[in-house]
Structures are given as structure tokens and as C-alpha cells.
N, C-alpha and C positions, 0 to 999 in steps of 0.2 A: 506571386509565389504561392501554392499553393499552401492550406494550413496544414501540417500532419497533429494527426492526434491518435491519442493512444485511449481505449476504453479500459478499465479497472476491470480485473477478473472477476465474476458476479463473482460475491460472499458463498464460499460452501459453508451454508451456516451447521454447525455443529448438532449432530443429534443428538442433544440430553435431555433427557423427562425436565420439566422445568424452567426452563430458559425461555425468562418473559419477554427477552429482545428480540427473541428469534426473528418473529416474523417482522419484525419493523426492518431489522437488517437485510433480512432477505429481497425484502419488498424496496426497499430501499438502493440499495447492489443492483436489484434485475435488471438495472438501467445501466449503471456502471456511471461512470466520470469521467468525463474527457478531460484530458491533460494536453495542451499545448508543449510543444517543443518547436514550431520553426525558429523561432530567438537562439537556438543552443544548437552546438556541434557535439553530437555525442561522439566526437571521436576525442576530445581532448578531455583530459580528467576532470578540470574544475567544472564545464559543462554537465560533463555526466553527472556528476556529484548535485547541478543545483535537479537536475532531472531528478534523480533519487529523492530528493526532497520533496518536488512536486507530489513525487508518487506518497512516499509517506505522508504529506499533508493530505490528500485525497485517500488514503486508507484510516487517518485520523478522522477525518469526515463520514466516511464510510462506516465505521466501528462506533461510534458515539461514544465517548470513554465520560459518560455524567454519570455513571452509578458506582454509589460507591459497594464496599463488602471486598471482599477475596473472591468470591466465583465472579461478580461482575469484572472485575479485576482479570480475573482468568480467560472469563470469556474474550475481553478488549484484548486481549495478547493473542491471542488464539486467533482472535478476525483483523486486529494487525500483520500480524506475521505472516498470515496464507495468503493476504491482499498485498503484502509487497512483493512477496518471493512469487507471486503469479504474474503480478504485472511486470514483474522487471524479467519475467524469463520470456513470456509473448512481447515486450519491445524487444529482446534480443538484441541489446546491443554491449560487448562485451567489456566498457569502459563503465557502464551504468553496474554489469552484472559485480564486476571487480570493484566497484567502489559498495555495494550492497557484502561482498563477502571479501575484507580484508586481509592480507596476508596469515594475520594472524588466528585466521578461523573464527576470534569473537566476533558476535552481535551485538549492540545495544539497541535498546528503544529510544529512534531520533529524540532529540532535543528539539522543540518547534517554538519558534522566537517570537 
């Protein structure tokens, strides 16, 4: 069976004067992450759901979240957010899409075990 895999949306990394991560994320993203899914049917919810995870754990990796402050803070949320919502709209699958945006319209920042 063939592998499928999905690459992470390079990091648009944020333009602000300042931001000493920039280029490690950048440089880091230009590759992207492959993310495995032959094991999972993304067509049934618990599936897509550990998918979503995948992808958030590989956006955690991607974003580095070791610095502390508020703008590091902001940054890690900022290169969270645009790495899941990019990767789960290029896998395009709408069981993954629907567990990323809940009925109820909230978001949170995964919990990662």
C-alpha cells in the first residue's frame, strides 16, 4: 500500500522588526513535515480527529513554543494557527476540516499529552 503523506504549509513567517525566531522557523518549515496517514480513514470522525492531532503535533514542532514573554507567546499562536488552518485546508478532507472548526465556531490550542 502505498504511504500518503501530507507536507506542512511552509511557516509564513510574520513580518515584524524584531522577531529573533524568524529565520530558524522559516528555515526550518522550508522543508515542511510529513505527516503519515495510511493507518487512518479520514472519512470517519475519530480518524480525522487523530489526523488533526498529527497536524497540531507537527505545527507544535514547527513553531517551537521554548520562549517565554507575551510576543513569543503571540508569535507561537500566530505560527500555530496558520500551520494548522494551511495544512488541514491542502489535505482537504472534510471530516479533518470539520473537526478543526467545531459546530460551535470556537477554537482552542490542542492539548498535546
Amino acid at each position: 500500500m502505498k504511504i500518503q503523506v501530507i507536507a506542512t504549509i511552509a511557516l509564513i513567517a510574520v513580518a515584524a522588526p524584531g522577531l529573533a525566531a524568524a529565520e530558524t522557523l522559516a528555515a526550518k518549515s522550508a522543508g515542511g513535515v510529513a505527516i503519515r496517514y495510511n493507518d487512518l480513514n479520514l472519512q470517519n470522525a475519530p480518524d480525522a480527529k487523530a489526523m488533526l492531532h498529527r497536524i497540531r503535533e507537527a505545527a507544535v514542532d514547527i513553531c517551537q513554543p521554548g520562549e517565554t514573554g507575551i510576543e513569543a507567546t503571540e508569535r507561537f499562536e500566530t505560527c500555530y494557527r496558520k500551520t494548522v488552518d494551511e495544512a488541514v485546508a491542502r489535505l482537504d478532507a472534510p471530516r479533518v476540516t470539520a473537526a478543526l472548526n467545531p459546530t460551535g465556531g470556537e477554537r482552542k490550542l490542542a492539548r498535546l499529552h
